[in-house]
N, C-alpha and C positions, 0 to 999 in steps of 0.2 A: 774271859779277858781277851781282849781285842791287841791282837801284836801291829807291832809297829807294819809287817809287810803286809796282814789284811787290811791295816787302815788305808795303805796304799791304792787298794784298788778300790776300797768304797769311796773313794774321794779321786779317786782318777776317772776323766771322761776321756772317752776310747775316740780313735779318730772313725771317722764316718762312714771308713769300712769294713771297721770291728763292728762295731754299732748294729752294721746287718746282718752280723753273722755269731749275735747274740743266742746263746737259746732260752725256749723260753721257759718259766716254769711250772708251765702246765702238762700234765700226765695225761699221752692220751688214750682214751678208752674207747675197743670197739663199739658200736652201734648195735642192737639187736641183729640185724640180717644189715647185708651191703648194702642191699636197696634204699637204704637212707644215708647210705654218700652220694649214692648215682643221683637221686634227686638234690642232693647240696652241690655239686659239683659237675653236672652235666651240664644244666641250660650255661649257653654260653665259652664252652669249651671250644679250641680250634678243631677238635675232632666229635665232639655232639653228634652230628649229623649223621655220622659213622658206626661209630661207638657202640653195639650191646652186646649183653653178654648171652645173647642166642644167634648161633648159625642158621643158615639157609639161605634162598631164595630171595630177594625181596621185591620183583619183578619179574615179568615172564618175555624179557627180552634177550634174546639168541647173540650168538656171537658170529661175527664174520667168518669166515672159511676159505681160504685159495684154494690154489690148483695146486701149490707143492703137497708131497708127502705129507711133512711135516712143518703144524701149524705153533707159531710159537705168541702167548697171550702174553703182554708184559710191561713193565716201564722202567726205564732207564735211573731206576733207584740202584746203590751197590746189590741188591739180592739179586737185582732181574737182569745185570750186567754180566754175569757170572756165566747164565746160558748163552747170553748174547753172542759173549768172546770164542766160545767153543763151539759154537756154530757157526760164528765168521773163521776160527782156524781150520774146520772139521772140511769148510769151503762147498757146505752142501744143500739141494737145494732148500729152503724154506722160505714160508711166510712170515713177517711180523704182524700183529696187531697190537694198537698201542692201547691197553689198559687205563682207562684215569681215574686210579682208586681214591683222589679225592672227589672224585664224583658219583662214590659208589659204585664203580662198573665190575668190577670184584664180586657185588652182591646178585646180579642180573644171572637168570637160570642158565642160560647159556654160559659161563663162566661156571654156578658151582658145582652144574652135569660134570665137568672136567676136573676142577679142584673144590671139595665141598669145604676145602678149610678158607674159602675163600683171599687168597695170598696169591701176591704174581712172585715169582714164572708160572708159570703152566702152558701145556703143551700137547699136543697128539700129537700122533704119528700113528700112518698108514702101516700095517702087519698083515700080509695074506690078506690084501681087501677089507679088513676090517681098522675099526680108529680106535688106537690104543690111548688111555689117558693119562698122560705124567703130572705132576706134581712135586712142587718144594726142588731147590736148585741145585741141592746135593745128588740129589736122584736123578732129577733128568741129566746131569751131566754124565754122571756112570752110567745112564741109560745110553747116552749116546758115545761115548767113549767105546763099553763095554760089545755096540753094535758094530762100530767101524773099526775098533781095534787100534786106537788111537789116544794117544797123550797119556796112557794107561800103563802102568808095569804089566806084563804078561802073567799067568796064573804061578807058569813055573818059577818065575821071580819073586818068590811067598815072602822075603822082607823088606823089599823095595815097592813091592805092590801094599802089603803093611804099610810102610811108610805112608805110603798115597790115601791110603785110606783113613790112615791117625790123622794126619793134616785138612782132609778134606774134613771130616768130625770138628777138627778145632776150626773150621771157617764159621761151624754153624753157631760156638757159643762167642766167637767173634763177633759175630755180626748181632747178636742179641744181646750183647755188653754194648756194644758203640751203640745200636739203635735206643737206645735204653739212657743212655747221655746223652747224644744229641734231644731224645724228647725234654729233659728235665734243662738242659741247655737254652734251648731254644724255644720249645714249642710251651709247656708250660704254665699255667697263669700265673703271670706278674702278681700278682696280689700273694701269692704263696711263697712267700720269703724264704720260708725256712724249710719246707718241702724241701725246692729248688737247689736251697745249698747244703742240704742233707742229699740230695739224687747225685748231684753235681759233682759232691766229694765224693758220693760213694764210687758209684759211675764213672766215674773219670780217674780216679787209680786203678780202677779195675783195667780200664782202654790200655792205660799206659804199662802197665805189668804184661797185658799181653802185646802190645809194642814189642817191650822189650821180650819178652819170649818170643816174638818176630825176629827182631834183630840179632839175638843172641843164635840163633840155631841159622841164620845168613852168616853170620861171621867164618862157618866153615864150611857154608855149601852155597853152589852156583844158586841154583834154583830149591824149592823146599825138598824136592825126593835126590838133592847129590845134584849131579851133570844130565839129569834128564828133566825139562819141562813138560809138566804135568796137570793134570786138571784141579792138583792141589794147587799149583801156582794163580791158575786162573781163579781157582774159590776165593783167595785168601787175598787178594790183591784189591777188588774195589774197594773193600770197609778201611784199608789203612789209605788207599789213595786220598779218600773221601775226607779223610783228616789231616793228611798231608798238603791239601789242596784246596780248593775253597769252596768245601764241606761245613755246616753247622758254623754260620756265621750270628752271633747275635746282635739285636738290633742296634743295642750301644754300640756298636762298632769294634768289639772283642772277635778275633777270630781264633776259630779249633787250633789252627796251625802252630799259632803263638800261644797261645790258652795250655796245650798239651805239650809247647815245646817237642815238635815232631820234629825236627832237625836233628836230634839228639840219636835219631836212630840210622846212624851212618850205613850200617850192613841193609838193613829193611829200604832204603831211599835207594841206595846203589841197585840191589835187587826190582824196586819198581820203577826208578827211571830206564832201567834193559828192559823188562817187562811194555813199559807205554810206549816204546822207540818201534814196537812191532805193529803195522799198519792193522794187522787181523785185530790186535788188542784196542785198537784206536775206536775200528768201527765197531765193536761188540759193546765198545761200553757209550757209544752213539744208539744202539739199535731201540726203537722206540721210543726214541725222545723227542715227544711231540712227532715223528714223523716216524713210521715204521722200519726207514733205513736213510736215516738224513741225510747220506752221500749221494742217493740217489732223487731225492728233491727238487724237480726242478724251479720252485720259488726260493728257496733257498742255496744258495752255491757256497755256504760257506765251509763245505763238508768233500764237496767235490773230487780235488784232488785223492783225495782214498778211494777214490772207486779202479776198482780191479788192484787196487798195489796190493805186494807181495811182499812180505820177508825172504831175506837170504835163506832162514835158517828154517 
């Protein structure tokens, strides 16, 4: 027997943006092995060219090298901005080289001699004459923290160093929830309707839950470890700037900021508009982009003024 409220909806037409965000009722079933999605869905992908599920090599071209110590591989994505900032606050010498891993340079030997998991940052540094190789931006950053004694709780400070260390952890599944929305956001195939707004919602409550577990634990502290700025501060800051800002805009003319309602995080905004107000932080999260230290550019002056400025603090 058909009630009067299901006949409601078999005779109701949805407006045009229920409509695409129908499901559908087809049950779907894996394939024998992956390799029969990668061929339905590779040719034609924004990342295709990129894309396989084997590491290595895929050229036998070397990477650049300076004269500093310490050589930093990278692009001026939130992951790679992370090292950037704390090597612009650490104020020490290095190189930049800019990475442009939509052109594969990630995959080139000289990059994965240094990091085989093929991902920027990556980094050397000079040890007793010898080139040490870092990797992943959690690590290089306690690698250089933990060498110059800096932005770091001390050992004997074992719950405030704790601290630093819980927060620096949570940048990293930060940053793999956002990267993870912005693809199904943005990058995407249009033709995948229901992917997209299945990734979308998943993805995007997820950003915002940790938002708010951003904001919630600023509400009683200056910076993430208390009254000390820290290299948790530096981790956890470009993936919320990045949505706060104008990060992951879609074509239609929808943007993250409005999309995720980031205004809503009063404690998390107050804590990164102190945070960007600091020149070091400006040019860290510049370093690599398109230019190995933009302020220093001379076809470009739009970056200028940061060169040599200083925070008070």
């Amino acid at each position: 027997m058909v009630t009067r409220f299901q006949n409601f909806f078999v005779n109701f037409k949805f407006p045009r943006i229920f409509q695409s965000l129908k499901m559908s009722d087809e049950s779907w079933a894996p394939p024998q092995t992956i390799d029969e999605l990668y061929k339905a869905f590779q040719p034609g992908h924004v990342f295709a060219g990129i894309n396989r599920p084997t590491a290595g090599a895929r050229d036998d071209k070397s990477v650049d090298v300076g004269a500093a110590p310490f050589q930093l591989y990278s692009l001026a994505t939130p992951n790679g901005q992370k090292a950037g900032i704390l090597l612009e606050e650490l104020d020490i010498p290095y190189d930049a080289h800019v990475i442009n891993i939509g052109r594969g340079m990630q995959f080139s030997k000289g990059f994965v001699d240094i990091n085989p998991n093929s991902k920027i940052p990556a980094a050397t540094d000079t040890v007793n004459g010898k080139k040490l190789n870092l990797f992943e931006s959690g690590s290089i950053m306690f690698y250089l923290a933990e060498k110059y004694n800096k932005f770091i709780p001390p050992k004997e400070e074992i719950e405030k160093r704790a601290s630093c260390m819980n927060w620096m952890n949570w940048a990293q599944v930060q940053a793999f929830v956002t990267g993870n929305y912005g693809h199904f956001f943005v990058y995407a195939p249009d033709n995948e309707v229901g992917a997209r707004n299945y990734g979308v919602n998943r993805y995007g409550m997820e950003v915002q839950r940790l938002c708010s577990v951003l904001d919630q634990h600023l509400a009683n502290n200056k910076y993430m470890c208390g009254d000390q700025y820290t290299i948790a501060d530096m981790a956890c800051l470009p993936w919320f700037d990045l949505l706060r800002k104008q990060g992951y805009h879609h074509k239609d003319g929808v943007k993250t900021m409005d999309f995720l309602r980031m205004k809503q995080y009063k404690h998390a905004n107050r804590w990164a508009d102190m945070l960007c107000e600091r020149p070091e932080v400006q040019r860290g999260m510049l370093v690599t982009r398109g230019h190995p230290k933009p302020w220093l550019n001379p076809d470009d002056t739009r970056f200028s003024h940061l060169k040599g400025k200083k925070s008070k603090m």
